[in-house]
Every structure is written in structure tokens, then in C-alpha cells.
N, C-alpha and C positions, 0 to 999 in steps of 0.2 A: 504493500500500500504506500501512496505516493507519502511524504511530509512536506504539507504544502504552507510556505506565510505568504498571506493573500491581505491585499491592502485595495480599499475600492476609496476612489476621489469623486465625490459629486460636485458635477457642474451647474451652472446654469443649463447650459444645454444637453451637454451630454456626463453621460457617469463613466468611467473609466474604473478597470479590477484588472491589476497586476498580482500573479504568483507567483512564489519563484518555490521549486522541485529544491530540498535543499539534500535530499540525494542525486538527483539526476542533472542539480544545475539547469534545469531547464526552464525557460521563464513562459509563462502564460498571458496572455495579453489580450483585454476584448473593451471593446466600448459600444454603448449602447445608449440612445435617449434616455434623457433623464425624466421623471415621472413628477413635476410637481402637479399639487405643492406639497406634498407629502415626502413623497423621493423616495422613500420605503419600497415601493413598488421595482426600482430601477437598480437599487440596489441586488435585490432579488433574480431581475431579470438579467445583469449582469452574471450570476450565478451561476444559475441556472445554462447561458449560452456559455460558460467556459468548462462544463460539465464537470463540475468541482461538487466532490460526496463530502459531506459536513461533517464525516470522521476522518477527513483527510489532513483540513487544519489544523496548523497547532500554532498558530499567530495571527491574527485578526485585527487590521489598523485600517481607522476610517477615518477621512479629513472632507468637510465639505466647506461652503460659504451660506450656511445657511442660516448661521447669526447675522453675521454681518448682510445678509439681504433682507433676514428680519429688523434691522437697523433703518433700513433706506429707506426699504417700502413700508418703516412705520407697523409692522406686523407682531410688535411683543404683545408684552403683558399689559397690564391697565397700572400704571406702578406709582406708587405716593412717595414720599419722601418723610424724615424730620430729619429738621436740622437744628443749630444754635440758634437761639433769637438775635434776630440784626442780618443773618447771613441768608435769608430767604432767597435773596435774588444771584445769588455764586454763577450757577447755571444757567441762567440770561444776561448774566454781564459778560460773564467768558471772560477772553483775553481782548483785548483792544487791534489785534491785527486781524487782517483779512487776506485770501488767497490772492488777490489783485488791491493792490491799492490804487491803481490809479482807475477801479469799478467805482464811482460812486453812488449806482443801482445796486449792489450786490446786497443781497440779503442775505443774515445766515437762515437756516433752518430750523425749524422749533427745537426747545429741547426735548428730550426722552419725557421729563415730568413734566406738566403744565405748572405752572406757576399757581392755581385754585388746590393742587396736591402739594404742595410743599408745605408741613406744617411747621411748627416754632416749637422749641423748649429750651427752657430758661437754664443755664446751666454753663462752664466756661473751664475751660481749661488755659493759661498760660504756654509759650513756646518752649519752656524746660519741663513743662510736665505737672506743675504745681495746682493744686483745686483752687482756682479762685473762686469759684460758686457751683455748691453740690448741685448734682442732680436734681431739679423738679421733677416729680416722678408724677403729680399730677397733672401736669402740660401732657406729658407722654399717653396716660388713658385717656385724655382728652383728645389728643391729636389720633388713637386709635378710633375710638367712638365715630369721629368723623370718616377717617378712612374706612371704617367699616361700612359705613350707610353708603360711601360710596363707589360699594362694593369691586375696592381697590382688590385687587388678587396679590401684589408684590412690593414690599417696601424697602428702598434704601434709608441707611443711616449714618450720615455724615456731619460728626459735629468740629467745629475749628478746633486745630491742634488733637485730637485722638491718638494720631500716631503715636506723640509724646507717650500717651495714659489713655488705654482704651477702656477704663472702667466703667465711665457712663454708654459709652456705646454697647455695650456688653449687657452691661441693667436694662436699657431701651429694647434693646432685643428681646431678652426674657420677657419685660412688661407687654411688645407688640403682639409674642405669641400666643401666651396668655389670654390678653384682650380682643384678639383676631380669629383664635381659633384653628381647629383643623383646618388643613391644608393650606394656611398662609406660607406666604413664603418673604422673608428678611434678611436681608446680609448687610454687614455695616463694613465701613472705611478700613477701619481698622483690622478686623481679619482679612478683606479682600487687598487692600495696599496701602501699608503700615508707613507712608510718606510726603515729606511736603509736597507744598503746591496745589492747596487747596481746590483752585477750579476743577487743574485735571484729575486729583483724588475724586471729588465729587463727580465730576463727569463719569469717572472711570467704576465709580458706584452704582450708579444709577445707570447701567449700560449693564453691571452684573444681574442690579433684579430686573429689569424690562427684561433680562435673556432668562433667566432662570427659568419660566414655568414652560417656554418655546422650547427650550434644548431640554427639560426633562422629559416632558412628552414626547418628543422626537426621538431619547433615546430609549426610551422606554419603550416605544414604538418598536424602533430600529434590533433590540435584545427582545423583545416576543417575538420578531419574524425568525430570528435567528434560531431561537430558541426552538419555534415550530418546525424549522426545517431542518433541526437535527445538531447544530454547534452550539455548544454548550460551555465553551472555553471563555478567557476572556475578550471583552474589546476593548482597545485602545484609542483614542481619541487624538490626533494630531492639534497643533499649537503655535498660536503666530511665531514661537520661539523655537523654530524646525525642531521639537520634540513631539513625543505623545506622554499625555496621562490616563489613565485606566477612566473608564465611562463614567466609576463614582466620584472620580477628582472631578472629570468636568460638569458635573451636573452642580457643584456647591459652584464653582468661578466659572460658568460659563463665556462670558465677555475676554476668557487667558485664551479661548478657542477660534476666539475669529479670524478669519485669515489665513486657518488651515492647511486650505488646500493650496493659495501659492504659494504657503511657505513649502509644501512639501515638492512644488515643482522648482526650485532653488536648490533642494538638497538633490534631488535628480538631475538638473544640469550639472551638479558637482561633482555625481557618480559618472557620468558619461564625459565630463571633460578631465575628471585623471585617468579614465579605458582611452580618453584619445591622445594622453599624455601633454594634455595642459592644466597649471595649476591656477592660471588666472585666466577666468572666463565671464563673460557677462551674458545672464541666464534672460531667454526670451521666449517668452508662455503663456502665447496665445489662443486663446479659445474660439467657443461659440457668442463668451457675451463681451469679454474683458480680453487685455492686454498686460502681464505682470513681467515685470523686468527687476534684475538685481544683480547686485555686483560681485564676484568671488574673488578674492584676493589672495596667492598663495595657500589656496587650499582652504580657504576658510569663509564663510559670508559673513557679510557688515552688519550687527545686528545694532539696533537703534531701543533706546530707551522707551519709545510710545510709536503708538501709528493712530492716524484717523479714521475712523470708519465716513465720516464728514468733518468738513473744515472745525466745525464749533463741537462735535465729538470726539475728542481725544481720548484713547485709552492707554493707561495706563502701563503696559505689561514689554516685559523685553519681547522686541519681535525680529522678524529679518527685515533688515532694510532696502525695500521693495519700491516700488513706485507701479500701482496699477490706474490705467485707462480704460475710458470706455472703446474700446476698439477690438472687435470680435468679428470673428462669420454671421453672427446674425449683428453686426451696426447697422444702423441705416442710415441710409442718405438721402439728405433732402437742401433743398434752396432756401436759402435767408430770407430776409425782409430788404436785402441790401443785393438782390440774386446772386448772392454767391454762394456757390458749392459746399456742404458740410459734410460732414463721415463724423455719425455720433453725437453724444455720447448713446442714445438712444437706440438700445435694443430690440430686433424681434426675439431674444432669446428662444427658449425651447418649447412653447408656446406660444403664438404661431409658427414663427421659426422664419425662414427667408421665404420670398415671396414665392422662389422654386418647389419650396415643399409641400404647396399647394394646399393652404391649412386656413387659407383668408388673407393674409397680408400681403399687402397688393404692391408696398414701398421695396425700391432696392435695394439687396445687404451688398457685405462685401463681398458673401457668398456670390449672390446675384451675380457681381460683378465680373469675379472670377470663372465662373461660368458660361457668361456671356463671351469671354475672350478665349476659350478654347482650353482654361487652364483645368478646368476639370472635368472629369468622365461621369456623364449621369449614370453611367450603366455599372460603374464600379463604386462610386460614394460611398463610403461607410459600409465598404464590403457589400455593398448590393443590399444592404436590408432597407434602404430607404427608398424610397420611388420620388426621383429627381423630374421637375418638368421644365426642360429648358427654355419653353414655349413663353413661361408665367416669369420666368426672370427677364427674358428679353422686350415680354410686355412692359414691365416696369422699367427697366432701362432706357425703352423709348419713352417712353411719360416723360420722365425726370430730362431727358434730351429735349424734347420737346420744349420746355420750361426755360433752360438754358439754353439755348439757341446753337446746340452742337452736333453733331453726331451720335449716333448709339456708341460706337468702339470709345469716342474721345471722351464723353461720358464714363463709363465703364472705368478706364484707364483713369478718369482725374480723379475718381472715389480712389481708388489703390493708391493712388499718389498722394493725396489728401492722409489717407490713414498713414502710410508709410511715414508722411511728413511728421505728423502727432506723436509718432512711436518711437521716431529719432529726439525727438524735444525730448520723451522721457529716457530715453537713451542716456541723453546729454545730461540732464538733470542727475544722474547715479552714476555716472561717470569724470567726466571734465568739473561740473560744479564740485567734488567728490576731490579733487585734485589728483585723478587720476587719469592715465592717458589712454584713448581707446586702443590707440594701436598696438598697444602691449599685451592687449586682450585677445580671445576668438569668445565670438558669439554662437549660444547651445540655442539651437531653434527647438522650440517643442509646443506641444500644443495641435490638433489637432490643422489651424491655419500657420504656425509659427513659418515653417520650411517654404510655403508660398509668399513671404514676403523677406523674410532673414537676409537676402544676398544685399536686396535691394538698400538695407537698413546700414547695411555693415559697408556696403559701399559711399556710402551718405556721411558715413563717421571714421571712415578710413581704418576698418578696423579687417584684419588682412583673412582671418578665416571664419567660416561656417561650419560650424560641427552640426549635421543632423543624426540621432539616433535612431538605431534602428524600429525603434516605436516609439517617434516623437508625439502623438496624440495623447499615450499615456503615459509622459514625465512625471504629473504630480502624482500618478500613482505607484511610479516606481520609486522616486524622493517617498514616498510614506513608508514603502516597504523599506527605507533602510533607516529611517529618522528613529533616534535612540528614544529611551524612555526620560524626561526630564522634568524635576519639579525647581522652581527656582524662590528664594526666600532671601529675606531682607530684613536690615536694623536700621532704621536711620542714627547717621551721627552728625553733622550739621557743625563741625569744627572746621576751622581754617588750618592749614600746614603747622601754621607755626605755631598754634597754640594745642594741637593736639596730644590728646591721652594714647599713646602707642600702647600700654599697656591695657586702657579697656577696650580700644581699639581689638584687640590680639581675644579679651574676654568674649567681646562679641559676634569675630569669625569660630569661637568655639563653640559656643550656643547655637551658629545656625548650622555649625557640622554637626554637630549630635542630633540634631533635630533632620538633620539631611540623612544622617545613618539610619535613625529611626523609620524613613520615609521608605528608604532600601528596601531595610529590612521588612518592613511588613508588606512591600511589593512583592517578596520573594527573590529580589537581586542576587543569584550566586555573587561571591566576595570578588571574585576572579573579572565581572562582568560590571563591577563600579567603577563610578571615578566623581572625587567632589571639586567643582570647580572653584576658585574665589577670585572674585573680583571688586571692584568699589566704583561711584559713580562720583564724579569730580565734576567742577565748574570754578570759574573766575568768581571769583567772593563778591557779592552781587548781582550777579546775569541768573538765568531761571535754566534755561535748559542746561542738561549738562552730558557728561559723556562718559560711557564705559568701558574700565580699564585693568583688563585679565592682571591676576596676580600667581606666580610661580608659587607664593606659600604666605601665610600673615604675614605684614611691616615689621619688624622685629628692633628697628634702630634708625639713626638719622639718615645713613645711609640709602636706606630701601626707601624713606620720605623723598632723599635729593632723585631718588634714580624714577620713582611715580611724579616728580614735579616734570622733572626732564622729560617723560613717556608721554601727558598731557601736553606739553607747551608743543611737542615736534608734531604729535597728534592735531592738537588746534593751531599750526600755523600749517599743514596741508590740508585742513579742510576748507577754513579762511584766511590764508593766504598774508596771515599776520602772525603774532603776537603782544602781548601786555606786557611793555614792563614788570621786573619784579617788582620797583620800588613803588606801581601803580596800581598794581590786583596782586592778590595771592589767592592761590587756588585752595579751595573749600573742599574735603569729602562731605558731600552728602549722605551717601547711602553706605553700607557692606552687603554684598551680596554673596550668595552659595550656592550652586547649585547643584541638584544632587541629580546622577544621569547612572540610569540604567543601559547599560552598552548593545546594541545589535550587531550578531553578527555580520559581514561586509557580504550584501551578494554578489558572488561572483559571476559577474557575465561570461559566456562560451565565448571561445575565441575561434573564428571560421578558418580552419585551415586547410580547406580544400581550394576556393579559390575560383573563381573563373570570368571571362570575357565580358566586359559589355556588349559586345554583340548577342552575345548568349542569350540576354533579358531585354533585347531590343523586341518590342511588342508592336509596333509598326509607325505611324507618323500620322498626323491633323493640323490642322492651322491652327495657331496662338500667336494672340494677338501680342506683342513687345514696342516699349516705346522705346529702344532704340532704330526701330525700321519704321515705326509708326504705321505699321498695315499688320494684317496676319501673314506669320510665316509660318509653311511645313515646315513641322519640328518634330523629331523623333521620342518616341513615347517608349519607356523601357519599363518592366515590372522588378519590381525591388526586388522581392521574393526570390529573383533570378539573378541578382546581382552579389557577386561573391568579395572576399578579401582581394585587393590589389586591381580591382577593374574601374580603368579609367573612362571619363567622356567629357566633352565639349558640349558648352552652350551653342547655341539654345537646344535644351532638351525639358521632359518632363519625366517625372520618375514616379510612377503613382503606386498605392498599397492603401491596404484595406483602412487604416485610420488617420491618412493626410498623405497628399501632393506636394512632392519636392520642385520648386521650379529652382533651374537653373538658367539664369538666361544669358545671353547672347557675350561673350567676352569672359563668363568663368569658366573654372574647370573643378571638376568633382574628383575624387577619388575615393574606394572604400578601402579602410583598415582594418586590421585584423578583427577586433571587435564588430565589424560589417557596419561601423560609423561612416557617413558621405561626409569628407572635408573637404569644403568648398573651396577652393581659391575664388576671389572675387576679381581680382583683378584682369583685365585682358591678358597682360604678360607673364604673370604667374609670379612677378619680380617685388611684389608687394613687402613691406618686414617682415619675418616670423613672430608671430605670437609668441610671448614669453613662454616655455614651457620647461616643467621640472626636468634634471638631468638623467630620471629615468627614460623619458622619452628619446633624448637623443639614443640613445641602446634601443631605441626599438620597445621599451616595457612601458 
């Protein structure tokens, strides 16, 4: 019997489920519509089509975006608040900046609680921790009574300063449950994130309970299906923080879950770009609804203190530092008020879907677009389970032409250029703003559109190669199968360098190790299979955001102070292109952090050593449309499947397989490696730099 660890990514549009055979090394790979709004269904049906027996698992890892689309589209819980008296309004005042400043329309968007649910209790704590004013405990049955009659389902609990002394938050909770009753559900600041910065603490609260009662039903959902059809082991839940935690972690922090599944397509571009032996890759993972991009740096992803689900929704929780767009197979496009061409952010996602898959939507995707130009085979799409009508995308292509005063093909072509444009901005944005150089990079295309626009992207940014894998559709779900188990915890300390306690400093990475062993431990972590991280989060003494900075082992003396001052300042003058005098800031630790990681196995991909021709998988030739000829040209169409280690070919070609279309176009050149990766050259002469790659690669490993 096989032993299979099976990892399923739900998408907006489609669900992806990678296995990997960890006797036979052999990987499994299927993608299938995704079934909202439940998604239960697609899960299953994913299953079910990879003919996977539920005594075959013995590891179960699922990462979706379906917090964070319960975020957007406003779909949580009905969720109230209490807070201190005086600080009602934290989460309508925000922060005072905007995505654009020079927007003076731009609005943010509501909070998570309405402002009529926020209620007051009189009560305070000071910034060292001190009671200035106990608990009123009757504001708090007070402020229950009303949340009840208005038959609120979830309460946050955010009072100024907690971190310091979560006492009263901890009493409020008791009192809410108490007053509320079965099945309420309450989480407070200070067990969800124990640290300054109040707005995005509260934000990052109030984002936990709106999600709580969506992700518990969901997962509870998600273990009966499982459960009916025979597995019975555990499941794993992925983490904006390329980890997973077991389904019970995430149901108390849901809001540590969101973001999932791109984080799990970042830890997949990283497995695929050391098999094609490069250490610094920038990971591009593209869907049906979205566009997620991120940076890998020697071997490692840039992870960022918070991410937003919306401008004015920050959360809280260490994630990868990612930048995603709306730009997918299902974008659509349409004309301004100004007739100018758009792509996005506005999806047909997987309901309706593009206007080809003939479901009612009548508007052009990028899909549409791609189709229209010869780049995709209706008869082969999604492995043939889908019924493609090139008839209904070409309808919509002329509409939208019509409008603009162009052609169908120039049309068609200005949507892909339009998105391609968008996708290079976020490019740019995680790269060059980042103080790093594209061209030291290669770009991992993945995603089921990623490989139909990558050359184009990386040509735009002079970035010399294109690594496609050989199941680029389902990256994030091969990134799941290998993302370790991780819990991550925190002390705040709020001292400046020079004044700091090294010794309680040292006290308090040891509390959150023992409390990390403990975490292991009741995971079941063999000893062999740990490892505890530390690190601490720093900033200029003064400024708000700040930055994290891995530690070989606790501060121990002045020394390890001068060498984290040094690490920060080299750190903040390549990302802003400065520095602070010493005699002008000194750097403040805020946080200590620790994480505790349960290790997975590394899957090892087969290496093809048989080998054979590109002519061999030449499947015959169609016109595609290219704007360097600006008409359609015969282009030869070759089947992946048939494509071996060491077989070369010239643009313009098409390289199609059951869950995405490689275009190559007209001046690159492909090659597959032994891992049966396509690396792209992008350039006509092939003379481009090489990609930084580790010194195994040059050997050939």
C-alpha cells in the first residue's frame, strides 16, 4: 500500500491536490474547479479524481484563501467589540496614511466592527504594566446584555496596553462567556498578539473573531467529509508564515491563516528553484482570480512583520512577504470612463468563470484573451474536463473592440499587455524597491496562467531566466506538501540598545522556549525532527514599523548588542537606501520572538534520466497571435508529457499539458533539466547574465 502526504490548495477558481508516494517518490498531481462557497465539495472531488484510498494517507495539509475572501467580501461573523473607555474609535481612525496619496477620493473601507458594536469599559492599564484603574466588571455585563440582544455571534477584546498585563482582558472574557452563553465565541488582544501598536493589535483582533465562527465551521465541515470518507488522521492547516498548524490551532487564531495558500506557492517556487539549482528566485503565482509574487533570497523568503488583507486591515502575524494583485484567468476587462483599457482588478472567478466557459458572463478574461490569440487549446484545457467555447470568448473580445475603436487581435493582445504591465509594477515593488537586483534572480512561473505570461514579465525586468515546473498549476500545493509545522510566540520588550536588560532579555527567550518545547511536545515532534528559532523585532526608537532579525542563540553581552545594531542598520540602509545616525536614533527591540517548527521531510523530486528530443513531443502547429510580428504566426505546439531531460527548442513555440500553457515566444529559448524543469532563456541571444545560482548547481546538483 502506497504512503501517500497529500496536500490540497483551494483556489478561487480552481482546487489543486499534490501527493507525493514517499516510497515510490512518485508525485500525484490533479486540479479541479473549485466548488464555492462551501469548497468542501472540491476538495473531495479533487480526491476522489486522483484515486487516492483514505488508508493510504499518512499526512494531510490544506491551505486555502478563504479567510481572507471572507474579509473582502465582508462574509464573517456579526462581531462586537469592548474596549477601554476613550479608545472606541482605534479602528476608524487607523493610521493616517493611504495607498495613494496623491487619491484625494480614496476611501478606506469599513471596519470589520461597526462602530454601534464597539462597546466601552472603564478600566486602564499604564505602558509598564501598572493598574491605574481596576476592572469595571459592570460596564462589561453591560456591554454583554447589549451585544446579546444584538444577537452579536463573536467578540473581540482589546483594551490599551494588555500586552503589558492581560488581567483585565482575561476577566472580560470569563465575564463575556458567562453573560453570552453557549456557543459565543471571544478572543482578546492579548492571547491573540501580546504587542504594541495598538490600531494594528486591535485590527489584528477583531479580524480573529469576525474569522472564528467562518473557519470553525469550515473546518469542521472540511474533518466530517474527511472523516466520512475514511481518513481519520490528522489535518494540518497552512499559515501566512509558510508553516502549518494542526486544524485545533487554527480554529482558536484563525486571522495567523490567511494567506495560506500563496504562502504555500513561495515555499514551492523555493523547492523547484534549488531542483533547478538557483538559490535566489522571485516566485510568480498566478491563478484563476489573483497574481502572488515574492522574493527568495539565498535560499530563504523575506518574511514581513504584518500583511493586509485591505489597506485599513492590517494583520498582525509574521507572514511571507508577498505582494498579490488582482490579475488572474478569470480578470476582466473593460473600458474607463476616460476609454481607456483596464485588466482588473475584477474577477469572473470560478463562478461564472470566463466568458468561454459559457456559464453567463458575457465580459472578456485574460482567459478570453488568451484564447482568442491561438495561445490555448479548447480541446485540451484543464485536461479536457472542461468544455471550452471559443465562439463566446471571441464574442466578447469583439464587444470590448468595438468600444475601443481597434481590432479583435489588438484588443486581445492590449488586455495581456495591460496585465503583464501590472504584474511587472508588483514585480518591481518586491524586488528593486527591496534593494535588490532583478537580474540576479530567475523567475519560478507557477500557477495555472503563471508560464503564459513569465517570459514576457522577466523580459520587462531584465531578469535572464524562467524556471517552469513541471506542474506549474499546482505550486501552492506542492509548497504545502513541504511547509514544516510552525507555531511562533512572543514577549514584548520595548527597550532601547543602550538601556537594555541582556539578562531579562536572555529570561525571556527562555520562557518562550519552554513554552515552544511544550508546543512540540504535545504535537508529537520526534526530538530529531525540531528546531527552535529566535529572533527579535527592532526599529529606530521612535518610527512604528519595525523589522525582523534571526538570532544564532540569546544576546548574551555587548558584543552580540554591537553585532544586532550592525545587522539592523546594513539591513535598513538596503531596504531605504539610508541610514540614522547613531548620535540621532538608536535602535529599540521591541518584540523577542521563538518559534517553534516541526520539520518535514524534503520531497524529493525524480530526476528524468532517460531523456529525449523535442521533436519527439512536437504535436503539430496553429497560428498564435505575438506582438513581436503583430499578426498570427504558425507556431509549433509540442506536448510536455513528451518532453524529456536535455530537449531543447526555439520561440515561438507552445508547450501545452493538462494544468497550464507554456508560451514561449519568438527570440527565447527553453531547455529541460534533469528534474524535467523548462528554463527559459529570455533573451534573443541566449547572452543574457546568469542568474545567481548556489555552487551546487554549477556541478550539475
Amino acid at each position: 500500500m502506497r504512503k501517500l502526504r497529500a496536500a490540497v490548495d483551494i483556489g478561487g477558481t480552481f482546487t489543486d491536490l499534490v501527493a507525493y508516494d514517499e516510497d515510490g517518490q512518485e508525485l500525484i498531481t490533479v486540479k479541479t474547479p473549485s466548488t464555492p462557497p462551501t469548497f468542501i465539495e472540491g476538495v473531495m472531488n479533487a480526491l476522489e479524481k486522483a484515486q487516492i484510498k483514505p488508508e493510504e494517507i499518512v499526512t494531510f495539509k490544506h491551505g486555502s484563501t478563504i479567510s481572507t475572501n471572507a474579509i473582502i467580501e465582508r462574509r464573517g461573523a456579526n462581531t462586537g467589540m469592548v474596549t477601554t473607555k476613550g479608545f472606541r474609535d482605534v479602528l476608524a481612525a487607523g493610521r493616517a496614511n493611504r495607498p495613494d496619496l496623491f487619491n484625494s477620493n480614496w476611501d478606506p473601507s469599513p471596519p470589520l466592527v461597526p462602530r454601534r458594536h464597539i462597546l466601552e469599559a472603564r478600566e486602564r492599564v499604564d505602558y509598564e504594566g501598572n493598574v491605574l484603574e481596576e476592572l469595571n466588571e459592570d460596564d462589561v455585563r453591560e456591554a454583554a446584555r447589549k451585544l446579546k440582544l444584538r444577537d452579536i455571534e463573536s467578540v473581540a477584546v482589546a483594551y490599551i496596553n494588555s500586552f503589558m498585563r492581560p488581567d483585565h482582558e482575561r476577566r472580560t472574557k470569563e465575564i463575556l462567556l458567562e453573560e453570552l452563553g453557549e456557543g459565543a465565541y471571544v478572543t482578546t488582544s492579548s492571547e491573540v498578539l501580546p504587542e504594541i501598536r495598538e490600531f494594528e493589535r486591535t485590527s489584528t483582533v477583531a479580524a480573529n473573531a469576525y474569522l472564528m465562527p467562518v473557519m470553525e465551521r469550515y473546518i469542521d465541515s472540511l474533518l466530517d467529509s474527511l472523516r466520512e470518507w475514511g481518513y481519520q488522521g490528522e489535518v494540518y492547516v497552512t499559515h501566512s508564515g509558510g508553516g502549518v498548524v494542526t486544524a485545533r490551532a487554527a480554529r482558536s487564531v484563525p486571522a495567523r491563516i490567511c494567506h495560506s495558500g500563496p504562502a504555500g506557492g513561495v515555499v514551492g517556487g523555493l523547492l523547484v528553484g534549488k531542483h533547478a539549482g538557483f538559490d535566489n528566485v522571485i516566485t510568480f503565482d498566478m491563478g484563476g482570480t489573483s497574481a502572488d509574487l515574492a522574493l527568495v533570497n539565498e535560499g530563504e523568503p523575506t518574511l514581513a512583520p504584518e500583511w493586509r488583507v485591505d489597506w485599513n486591515i492590517p494583520i498582525l502575524f509574521p507572514a511571507i512577504d508577498l505582494v498579490a494583485i488582482g490579475a488572474g484567468g478569470g480578470t476582466i476587462a473593460w473600458v474607463d470612463t476616460g476609454g481607456s483599457l483596464r485588466a482588473g482588478p475584477q474577477s469572473a472567478g470560478a463562478d461564472p468563470g470566463p466568458a468561454c466557459f459559457g456559464n453567463g458572463n458575457e465580459e472578456p478574461t485574460i482567459t478570453d484573451a488568451h484564447l482568442y490569440l491561438g495561445r490555448l487549446n479548447p480541446e485540451t484545457y484543464l485536461g479536457g474536463d472542461l468544455e471550452i467555447r471559443p465562439d463566446l470568448a471571441e464574442q466578447a473580445i469583439e464587444r470590448l473592440a468595438d468600444q475601443l475603436g481597434l481590432s479583435a487581435p489588438q484588443t486581445a493582445s492590449g488586455i495581456l499587455r495591460i496585465a503583464n504591465a501590472n504584474m511587472t509594477s508588483a514585480t518591481h515593488l518586491i524586488s528593486v524597491e527591496r534593494g535588490y537586483d532583478p537580474r540576479d534572480f530567475a523567475l519560478v512561473a507557477g500557477g495555472g496562467a503563471g508560464p503564459l505570461h513569465a517570459v514576457e514579465i522577466a523580459r520587462d525586468l531584465r531578469i535572464p531566466q524562467v524556471i517552469v515546473p513541471p506542474t506549474p498549476g499546482v505550486t501552492s500545493a506542492l509548497g504545502i506538501l513541504q511547509v514544516d509545522l510552525r507555531h511562533d510566540l512572543l514577549a514584548p520588550v520595548l527597550q532601547q540598545v543602550k538601556d537594555l536588560d541582556v539578562e531579562a532579555l536572555a529570561q525571556s527567550f527562555d520562557h518562550l522556549t519552554a513554552e515552544a518545547t511544550e508546543i512540540l511536545e504535545a504535537e508529537d515532534i520526534p526530538d530529531d525532527r525540531r528546531s527552535i528559532e529566535l529572533s527579535v523585532d527592532a526599529r529606530y526608537y521612535g518610527q512604528t514599523p519595525y523589522m525582523n532579525l534571526k538570532l544564532e542563540s540569546a544576546l548574551a553581552g555587548q558584543a552580540d548588542l554591537d553585532a544586532l545594531v550592525a545587522q539592523y542598520r546594513e539591513r535598513y540602509e538596503s531596504e531605504f537606501g539610508y541610514q540614522l545616525p547613531e548620535e540621532v536614533a538608536t535602535v529599540e527591540i521591541v518584540n523577542a520572538r521563538v518559534a517553534a517548527i516541526g520539520l518535514t521531510e524534503d520531497v524529493a523530486l525524480k530526476e528524468d534520466l532517460e531523456g529525449a528530443s523535442a521533436d519527439d513531443a512536437r504535436a503539430g502547429e496553429r497560428p498564435v497571435y505575438f506582438d513581436e510580428t503583430e499578426d498570427f504566426t504558425d507556431t509549433p505546439i509540442y506536448d510536455r508529457a513528451k518532453l524529456g531531460a536535455s530537449a531543447e527548442l526555439e520561440g515561438p513555440a507552445v508547450i501545452e499539458q493538462t494544468d497550464t500553457t507554456v508560451l514561449v515566444p519568438p527570440g527565447a529559448t527553453a531547455k529541460v533539466d534533469r528534474f524535467d524543469n523548462i528554463v527559459i532563456a529570455v533573451s534573443a541571444s541566449g547572452t543574457a547574465p546568469e542568474a545567481k545560482a548556489p555552487a551546487a548547481a554549477a556541478k550539475g546538483g
